[in-house]
N, C-alpha and C positions, 0 to 999 in steps of 0.2 A: 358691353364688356366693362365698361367704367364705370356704371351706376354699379353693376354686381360688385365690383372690387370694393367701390366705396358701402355698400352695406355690409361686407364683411369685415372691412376696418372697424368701422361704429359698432357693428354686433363683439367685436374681439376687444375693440379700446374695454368696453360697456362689462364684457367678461373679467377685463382684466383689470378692471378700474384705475386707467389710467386717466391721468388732471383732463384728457381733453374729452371725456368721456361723462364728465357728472354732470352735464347738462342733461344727458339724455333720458328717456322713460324706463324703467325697468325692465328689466326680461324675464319672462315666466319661463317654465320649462323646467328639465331634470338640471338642476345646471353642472354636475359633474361629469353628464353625458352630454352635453350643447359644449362644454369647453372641452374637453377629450377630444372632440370632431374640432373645435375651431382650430386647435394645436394642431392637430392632423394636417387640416388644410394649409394652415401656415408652416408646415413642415415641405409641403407639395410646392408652395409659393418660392420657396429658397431653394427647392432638387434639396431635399436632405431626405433621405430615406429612411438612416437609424439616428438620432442621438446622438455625439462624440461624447464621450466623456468628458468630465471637467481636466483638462490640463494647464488652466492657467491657473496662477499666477508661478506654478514651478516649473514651465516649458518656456522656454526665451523662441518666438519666431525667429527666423534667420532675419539678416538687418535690410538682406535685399528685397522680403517682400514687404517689409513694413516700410522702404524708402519709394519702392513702388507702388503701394498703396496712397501715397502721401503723394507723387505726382500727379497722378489720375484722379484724383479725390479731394476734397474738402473733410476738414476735419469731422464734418454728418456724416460723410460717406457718399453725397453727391456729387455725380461728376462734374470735372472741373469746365471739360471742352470734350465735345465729341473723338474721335480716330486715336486718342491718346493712347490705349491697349490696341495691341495686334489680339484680335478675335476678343470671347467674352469671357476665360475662365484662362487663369495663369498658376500652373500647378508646379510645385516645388517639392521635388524629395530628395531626402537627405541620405547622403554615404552610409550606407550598413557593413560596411567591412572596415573593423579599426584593428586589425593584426597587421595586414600588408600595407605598407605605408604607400606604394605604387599603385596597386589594386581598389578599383572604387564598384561597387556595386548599388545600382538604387532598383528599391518594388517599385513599379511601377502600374500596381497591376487595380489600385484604385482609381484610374481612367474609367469613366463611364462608357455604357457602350452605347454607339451611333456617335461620338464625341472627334471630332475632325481636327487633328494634330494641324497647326499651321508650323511653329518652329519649335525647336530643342536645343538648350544652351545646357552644354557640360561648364561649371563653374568653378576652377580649385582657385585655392589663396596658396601663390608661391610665398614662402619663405624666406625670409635674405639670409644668404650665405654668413655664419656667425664669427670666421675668419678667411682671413685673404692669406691664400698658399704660400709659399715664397718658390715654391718649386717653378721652375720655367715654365712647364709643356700645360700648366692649367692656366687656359685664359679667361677673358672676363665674360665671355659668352660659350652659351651651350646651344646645344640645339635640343626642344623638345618634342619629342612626340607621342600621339594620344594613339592609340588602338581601340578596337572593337575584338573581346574577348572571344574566340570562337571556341571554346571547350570546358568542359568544369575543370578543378583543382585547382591546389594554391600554385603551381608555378607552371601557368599555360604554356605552350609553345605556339598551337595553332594562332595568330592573330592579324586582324586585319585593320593596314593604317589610316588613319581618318584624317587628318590633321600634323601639321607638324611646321613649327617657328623657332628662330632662334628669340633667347632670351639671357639677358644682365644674371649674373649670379649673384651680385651684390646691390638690388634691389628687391622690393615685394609689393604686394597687391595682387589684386586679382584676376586671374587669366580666363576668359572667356573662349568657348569652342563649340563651331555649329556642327549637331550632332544629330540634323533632323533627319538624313537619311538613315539613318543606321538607327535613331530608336523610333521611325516609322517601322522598321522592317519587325523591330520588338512589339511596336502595337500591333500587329498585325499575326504574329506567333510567337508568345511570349516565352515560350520553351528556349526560344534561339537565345534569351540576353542573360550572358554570361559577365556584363560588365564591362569597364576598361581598363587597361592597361596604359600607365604612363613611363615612357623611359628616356633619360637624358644621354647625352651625346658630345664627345667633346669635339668642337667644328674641328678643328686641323688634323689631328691624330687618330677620329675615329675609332677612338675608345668608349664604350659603355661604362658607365660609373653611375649607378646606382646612388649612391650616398656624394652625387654631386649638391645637387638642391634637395630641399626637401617641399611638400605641400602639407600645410593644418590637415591635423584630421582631429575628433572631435574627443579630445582628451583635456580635460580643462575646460573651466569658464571659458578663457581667452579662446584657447581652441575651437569649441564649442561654436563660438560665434561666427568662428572660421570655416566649420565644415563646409567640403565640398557638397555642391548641389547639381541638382537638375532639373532644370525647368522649363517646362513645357506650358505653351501658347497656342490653345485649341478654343474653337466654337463648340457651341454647349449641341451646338442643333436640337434644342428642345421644343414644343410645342407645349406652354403650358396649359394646363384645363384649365377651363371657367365652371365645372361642373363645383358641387360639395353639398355632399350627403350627410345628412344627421340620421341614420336612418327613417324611422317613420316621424321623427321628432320633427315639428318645426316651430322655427324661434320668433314670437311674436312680440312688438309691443305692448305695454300693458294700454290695454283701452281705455281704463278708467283716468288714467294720464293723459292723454293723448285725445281720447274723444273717437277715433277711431281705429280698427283692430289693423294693422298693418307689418304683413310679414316683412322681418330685416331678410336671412336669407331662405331661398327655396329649396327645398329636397328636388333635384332633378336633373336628370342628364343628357337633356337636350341641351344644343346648342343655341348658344347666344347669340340675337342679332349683336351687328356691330352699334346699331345706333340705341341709343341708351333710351330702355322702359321709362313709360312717364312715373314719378315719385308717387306719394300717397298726397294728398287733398292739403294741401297745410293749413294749420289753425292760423289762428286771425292775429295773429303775433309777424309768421312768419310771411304773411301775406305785405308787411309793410315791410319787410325786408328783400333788400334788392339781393339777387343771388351775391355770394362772395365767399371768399378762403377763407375756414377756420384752423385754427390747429387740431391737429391727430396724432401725440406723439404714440410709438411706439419703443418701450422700452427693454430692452432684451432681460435685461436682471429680472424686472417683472414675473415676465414668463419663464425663468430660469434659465437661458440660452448664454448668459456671462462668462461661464466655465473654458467657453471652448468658441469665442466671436472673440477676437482678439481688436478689430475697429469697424464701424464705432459702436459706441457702447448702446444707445439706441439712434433713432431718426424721427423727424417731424414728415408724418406721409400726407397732413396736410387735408382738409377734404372740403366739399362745397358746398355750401345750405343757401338757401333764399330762394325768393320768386322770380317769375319769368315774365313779368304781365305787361302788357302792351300801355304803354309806347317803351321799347327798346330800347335804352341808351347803348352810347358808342363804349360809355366803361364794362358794358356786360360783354362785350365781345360776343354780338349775336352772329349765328348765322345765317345768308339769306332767307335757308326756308325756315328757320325756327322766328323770325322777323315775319315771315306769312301766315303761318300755326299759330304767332300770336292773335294776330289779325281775324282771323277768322275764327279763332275764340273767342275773342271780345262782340264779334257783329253776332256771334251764335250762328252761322251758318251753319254750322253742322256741329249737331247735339254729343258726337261722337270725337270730338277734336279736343284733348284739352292742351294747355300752356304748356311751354317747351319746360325743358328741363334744365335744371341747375347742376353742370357736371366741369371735371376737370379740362378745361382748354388744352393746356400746353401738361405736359409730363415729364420727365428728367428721370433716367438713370440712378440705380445706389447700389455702390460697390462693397461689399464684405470681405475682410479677410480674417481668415479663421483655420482653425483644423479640423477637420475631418474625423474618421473614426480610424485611422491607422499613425496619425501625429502628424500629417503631412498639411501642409500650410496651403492654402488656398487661396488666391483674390479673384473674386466673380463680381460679371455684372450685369445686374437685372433691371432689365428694360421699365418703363413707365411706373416704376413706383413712388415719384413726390411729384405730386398735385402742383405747378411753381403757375399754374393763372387760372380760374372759373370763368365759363361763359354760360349763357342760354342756347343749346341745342334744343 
């Protein structure tokens, strides 16, 4: 699995002519149809299916997933520390109802499917009360409560309660409300989500007053920043493929560089062992070079993906060249039996055995947050994509 990934990096840097890339040999082929399939595949690498369109730089993310991204994350977009996200995709959508100030509706319906909900946080920005009454019977706290809307129209009756706190009428900041039962029941039959309903309560008198508090909704800049959200923390339960198809094309280097004909990737759709194919024969350059990590960046603007990847803007993925040749040092971070494979390539025991291979040891997580193609903000994260040590298997 790791050698394939790293020959699609090199084949894609090599496409895309990125700095860490002009060392390499040329590539023959059709090349508008060799990089059409590499997009492709690098479209398959990220779960993106269509394109978003360009929405930055005039769509502002919400603050909370860019302050979330910025915990979990390094400014590359590598994680900082493992268990830091609950699950591996943190989806945020924003309030579609700005007439009812009470009433919040979010689509929800760009959830992937097989995609395992772990929590749901309903999120408003209370508003501070912009004077203080002098009437007696208003006191300084209210009681709020959140519903689950059970009916269409603008002024539901049917509803059912979720939630309910008192709360300061002469503070603000953000209110937080776990909402995972009731938008599991929406992932699961999305016809039922009619929304919430939020209504204030004065504690002693047990009056409804509407126009006690109010919550942002996304009128203005300032607004704007404020909408209510909701955010949902699911595992992607993906399986990604190791397969990628050029059709009948396959993308070779050039021989006459190289000395010999060596395919970067394979047209085919068998599966991958886990333990990484031996490389191609190396020229006598790289036979004095001990395996190690070079850079690979990959840059998004590059490949035109800047529109709508909101961080970071590319990543170093890193990859691993050199020999494997016996005697082993302790810096190649061999293992036992690629320490044996050497051995017994060097004595020529068997004609059939060559030198281990130079591939990525350790691997590290990279988090993206970005939009999607409905405007909805994302932060996902994908397993083993930066190279962070090489060894000799």
């Amino acid at each position: 699995m790791e050698a394939r990934r790293l020959w699609f990096w090199l084949g894609l840097a090599r496409l895309l002519s990125l700095p860490a890339a002009s060392s390499l040999p040329l590539l023959s082929g059709p090349r508008d149809e060799v990089l059409a399939a590499a997009l492709q595949r690098l479209r398959e690498v990220f779960d993106v299916e269509e394109l978003p369109p360009d929405f930055l730089p005039h769509k502002k993310p919400p603050q909370f997933m860019v302050d979330l991204f910025n915990k979990v994350a390094y400014a590359n977009g590598i994680t900082r520390a493992p268990g830091l996200l609950e699950g591996d995709v943190v989806r945020s959508f924003e309030d579609r109802v700005h007439v009812d100030q009470y009433h919040f509706y979010f689509d929800i319906s760009a959830m992937e499917k097989g995609e395992q909900m772990l929590k749901a946080e309903f999120r408003v920005f209370k508003l501070k009360r912009s004077h203080v009454s002098s009437s007696s019977d208003v006191k300084h706290f209210c009681r709020v409560e959140v519903y689950e809307v059970l009916e269409r129209g603008s002024k539901p009756q049917r509803k059912h309660l979720i939630a309910s706190r008192l709360l300061s009428l002469y503070t603000e900041g953000w209110e937080v409300f776990n909402v995972t039962q009731t938008v599991s029941k929406w992932v699961g039959n999305s016809s039922s989500n009619y929304g919430f309903l939020i209504t204030t309560t004065h504690v002693f008198d047990n009056r409804i007053e509407h126009n006690l508090i109010k919550f942002a909704k996304s009128q203005g800049a300032l607004q704007e920043s404020r909408n209510a959200l909701l955010v949902l923390f699911t595992n992607s339960n993906k399986r990604r493929s190791s397969s990628f198809e050029i059709s009948s094309t396959k993308l070779e280097m050039n021989p006459a560089k190289n000395g010999a004909e060596t395919q970067i990737i394979r047209s085919s759709n068998a599966s991958m062992s886990r333990r990484p194919r031996a490389a191609a024969v190396p020229s006598a350059k790289s036979q004095v070079t001990a395996c190690h990590r070079r850079e690979l960046y990959v840059d998004f603007r590059a490949i035109g993906w800047s529109g709508w990847i909101i961080h970071p803007s590319g990543y170093n993925a890193f990859y691993c060249r050199g020999s494997c040749l016996f005697p082993l040092g302790e810096n190649l971070n061999a293992t036992n039996h690629a320490t044996v494979q050497s051995i017994v390539h060097t004595l020529k025991l068997s004609q059939d055995v060559s030198t281990p291979c130079c591939v990525p040891d350790e691997l590290k997580s990279l988090n993206l947050l970005y939009f999607d193609d409905k405007e909805n903000v994302v932060l996902k994260n994908y397993k083993d994509m930066v190279a962070t040590r090489c060894g000799c298997h």
